[in-house]
Structure formats: structure tokens, C-alpha cells
N, C-alpha and C positions, 0 to 999 in steps of 0.2 A: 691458219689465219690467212688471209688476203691478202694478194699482192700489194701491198701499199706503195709501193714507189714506184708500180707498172702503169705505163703511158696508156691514154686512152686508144685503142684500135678501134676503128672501122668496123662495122658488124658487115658490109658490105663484100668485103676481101674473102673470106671466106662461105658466104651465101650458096654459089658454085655446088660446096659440096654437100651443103645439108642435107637434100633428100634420101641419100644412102644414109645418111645418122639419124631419121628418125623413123626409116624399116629396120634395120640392121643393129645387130647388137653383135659389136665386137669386145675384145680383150680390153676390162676394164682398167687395166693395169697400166695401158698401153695410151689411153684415152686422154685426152685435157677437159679437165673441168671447165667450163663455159658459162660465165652469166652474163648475157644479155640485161642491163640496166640503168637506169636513171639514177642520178645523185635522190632527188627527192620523190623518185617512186616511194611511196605507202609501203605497196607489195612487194618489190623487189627488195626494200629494207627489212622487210621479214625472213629474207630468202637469205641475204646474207649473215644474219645472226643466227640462223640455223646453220649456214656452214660452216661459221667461224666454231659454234658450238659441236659442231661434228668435227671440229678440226681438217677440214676442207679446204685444200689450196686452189685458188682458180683462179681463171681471166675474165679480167672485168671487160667487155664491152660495153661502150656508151652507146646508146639510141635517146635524143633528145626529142624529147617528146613535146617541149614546146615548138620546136620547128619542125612537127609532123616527120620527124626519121618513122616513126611506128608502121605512118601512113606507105611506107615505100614500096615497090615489088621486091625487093632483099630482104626486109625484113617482114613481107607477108610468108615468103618461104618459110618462114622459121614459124611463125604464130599466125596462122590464116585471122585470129579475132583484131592483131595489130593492137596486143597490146602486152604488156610487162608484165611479170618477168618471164624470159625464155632459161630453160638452163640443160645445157649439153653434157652428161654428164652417163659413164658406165654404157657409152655409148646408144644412148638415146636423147632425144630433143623434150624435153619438159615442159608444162606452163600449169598457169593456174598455179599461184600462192601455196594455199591451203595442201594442194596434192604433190609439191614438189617437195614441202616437208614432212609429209607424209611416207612419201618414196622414201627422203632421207633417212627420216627414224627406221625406218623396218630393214633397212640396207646396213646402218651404220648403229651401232649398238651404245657407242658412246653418249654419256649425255641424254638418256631417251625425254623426249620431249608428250611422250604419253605415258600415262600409266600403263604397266603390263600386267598390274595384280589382278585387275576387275575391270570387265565392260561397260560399266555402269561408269566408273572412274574415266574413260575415254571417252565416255558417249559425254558428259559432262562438259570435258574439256571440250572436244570437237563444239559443241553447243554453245558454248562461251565464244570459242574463237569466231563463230559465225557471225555473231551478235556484232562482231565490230567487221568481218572480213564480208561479211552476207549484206547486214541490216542499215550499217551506216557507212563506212567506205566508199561503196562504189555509188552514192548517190549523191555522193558529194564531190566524186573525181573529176578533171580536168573536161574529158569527154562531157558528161551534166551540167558543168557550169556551162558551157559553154552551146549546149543546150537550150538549157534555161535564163542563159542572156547575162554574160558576162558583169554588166553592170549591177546587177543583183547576184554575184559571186560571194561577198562575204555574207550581205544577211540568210543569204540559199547555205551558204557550209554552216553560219554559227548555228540557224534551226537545226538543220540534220544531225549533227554531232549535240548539240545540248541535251535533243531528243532523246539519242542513240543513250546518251551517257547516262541519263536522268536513271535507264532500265538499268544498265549495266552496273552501275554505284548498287542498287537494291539488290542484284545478283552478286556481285564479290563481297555482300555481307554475309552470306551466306558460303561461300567459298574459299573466300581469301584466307593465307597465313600470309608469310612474310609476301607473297606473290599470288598471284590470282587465283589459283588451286591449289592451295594451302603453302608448302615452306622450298619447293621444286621448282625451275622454270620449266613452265609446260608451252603450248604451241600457244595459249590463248598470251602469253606475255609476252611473246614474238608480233603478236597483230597490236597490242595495248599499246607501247611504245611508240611506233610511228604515229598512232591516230590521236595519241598525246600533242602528237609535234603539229601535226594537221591543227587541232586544236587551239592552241597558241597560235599558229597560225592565222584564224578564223577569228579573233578574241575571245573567245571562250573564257569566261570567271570559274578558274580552275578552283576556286577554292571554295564550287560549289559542289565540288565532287573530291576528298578527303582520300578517301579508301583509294579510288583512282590515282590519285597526285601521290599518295606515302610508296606504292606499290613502284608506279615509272621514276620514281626518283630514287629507287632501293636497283632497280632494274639496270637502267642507266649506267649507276657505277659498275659495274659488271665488265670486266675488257672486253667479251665477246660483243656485249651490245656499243660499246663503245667508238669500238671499230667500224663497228656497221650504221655510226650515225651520217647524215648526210654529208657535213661537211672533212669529213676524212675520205670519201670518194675521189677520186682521180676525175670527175667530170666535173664536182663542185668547181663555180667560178672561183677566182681569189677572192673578190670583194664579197663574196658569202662565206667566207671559210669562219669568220668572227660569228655568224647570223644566219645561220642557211636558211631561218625559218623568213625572207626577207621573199 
């Protein structure tokens, strides 16, 4: 689980040494776990419910992505794209969501978060996950509004996600048991949760999407997702810790 009661650090302090950690693969043994994230990264909230679910200890580093830290020469070292999440980990620099839980499952046996019976079974899941981490996420993220003209930020997110979700509801009819691929949390429940949050966010009429809503609120209670919600983050402001979605 996460250090919950660790102070936020500096991603800066240690920058110096990154390019030796992400040629170099040393003794994993030996190594600290490192995530590079935001309280209400999307992405990065996925990242930490896969390590909390891998039983994963590690240090939170903030980069506040509203005040452009992404944008820095420190933290281009780490993620030339400048953006979330980074994660330092068996002695390599990680990015990209999707591929860092990826790494994780195949490294860490606990908890697998893909099927290992059938590829048809993973090709599924991987398919799903995309649908929310591919198809609506990232056209909805800070960088696109901001794009496409901040004053049209909510009605630009509630289209993209209404859109995204209208598919995705038709897809976990098909799919779903108690969780999105049947009665296991797989990676696609890991991306479902935050883009719930996103949504509420956005105003989104959740209650136009059933299967979606029973599924994030089955998820939800879950310690591991729990922990990894926004406002239990160490960057979360106080005055968001009651509302992060504010």
C-alpha cells in the first residue's frame, strides 16, 4: 500500500540522477519505488491502484500539472512527452498508463490484472481498457481543453465522455459480471474508476449509464481503489479532501 502519511517531495531533487535509471537496470531489491503524480491525474490514479493491488510500496512525488511542473527541464528528464505518470521502479523510468501496468502484471504475479488462461481473454480486456484510456481520456485532458478553449471545457468533456460511455455501456453488456470482465478486477476497472470521476466532474447524468455506475460503485469500495482515490493523495489541497472532484 502507499505511503499515506509521506510528505509530498520535489520531483526536482532527484532529476540529477535519472538518466543512469532509465539505461541501467540495477538490483531490484535495492531500488525505491517512485511515482511521479498528480492528486487528480486520470492516469496516474490508475497507476496507483495497480500498485496498491500489487501490494507495492512507494514514493509519491507531486508534479502539479496545473502550474505546468510537467512543463519543466526536471521533469522532461524523466518523461520527454511531460506528461503523467512516471514511475521508477526495478530500476527503470516507466510511462504510459496502460504499459506500466502491464510491466506490473507480468513482473508481479499477485492479483493478475489480465487473464493468463486465453489471449482472446487479454486481447478483450487490453480492448476495453483502450476504449476509455485510447478513445475518450485523452481528448478530454487538461492539455485539449485547453486547446480547445477553456471556456468551452465542460460542454467539450461532458460530449467526449457521454460519447465514449454511450459505446462502453453496450460493450460491458456484454462483458461485465460483477466488474467489467466478468467477477475479477482486470486493468480495464483500473482505467473505469477515474473516468467515472472525470465524469461527475463534467456533469455527466450517470444514470444514463447503469452497468457503468453498479460496476464503479462495486469497485470503489475496494481498499485498494480506495486508497488510490484523489483526495487521500498527499498533494490533494485540504479544501478538496471532502470533493476532490471540485
Amino acid at each position: 500500500m502507499p505511503h499515506r502519511g509521506a510528505a509530498i517531495i520535489s520531483f526536482s531533487a532527484v532529476a540529477a540522477a535519472l538518466p543512469a535509471l532509465r539505461f541501467t537496470r540495477t538490483d531490484s531489491n535495492s531500488m525505491e519505488v517512485t511515482l511521479y503524480s498528480y492528486f487528480r491525474s486520470t492516469c496516474s490514479w490508475r497507476v496507483r491502484i495497480a500498485l496498491n493491488l500489487k501490494n507495492d510500496k512507494y514514493t509519491y512525488k507531486a508534479v502539479n500539472l496545473l502550474k505546468g511542473e510537467q512543463l519543466k527541464d526536471e521533469y522532461h528528464s524523466i518523461n520527454p512527452m511531460r506528461e503523467l505518470p512516471a514511475l521508477i521502479i526495478d530500476g527503470y523510468t516507466l510511462t504510459q498508463s496502460l504499459a506500466i501496468i502491464e510491466y506490473l502484471d507480468e513482473t508481479r504475479p499477485e492479483n493478475p490484472l489480465l487473464p493468463r488462461d486465453d489471449p482472446f481473454k487479454r486481447a478483450e480486456v487490453r480492448r476495453l481498457s483502450h476504449v476509455i484510456a485510447s478513445g475518450i481520456q485523452p481528448v478530454q485532458n487538461l492539455r485539449v481543453l485547453k486547446q480547445h478553449g477553456m471556456e468551452k471545457k465542460l460542454e467539450w468533456g461532458k460530449w467526449v465522455i457521454e460519447t465514449g460511455f454511450q459505446a462502453l455501456e453496450k460493450e460491458l453488456e456484454k462483458t461485465a459480471g460483477k466488474y467489467c470482465f466478468g467477477d475479477t478486477v482486470t486493468m480495464v476497472d483500473l482505467c473505469l474508476v477515474p473516468q467515472v470521476f472525470n465524469a461527475e466532474r463534467f456533469k455527466v447524468d450517470m444514470n444514463n449509464f447503469p452497468i457503468i455506475s453498479r460496476i464503479a460503485g462495486a469497485l470503489s469500495e475496494l481498499p485498494e481503489f480506495e486508497a488510490a482515490h484523489p483526495s487521500k493523495q498527499p498533494d490533494c489541497p485540504e479544501e478538496l479532501r471532502l470533493d476532490a472532484s471540485k
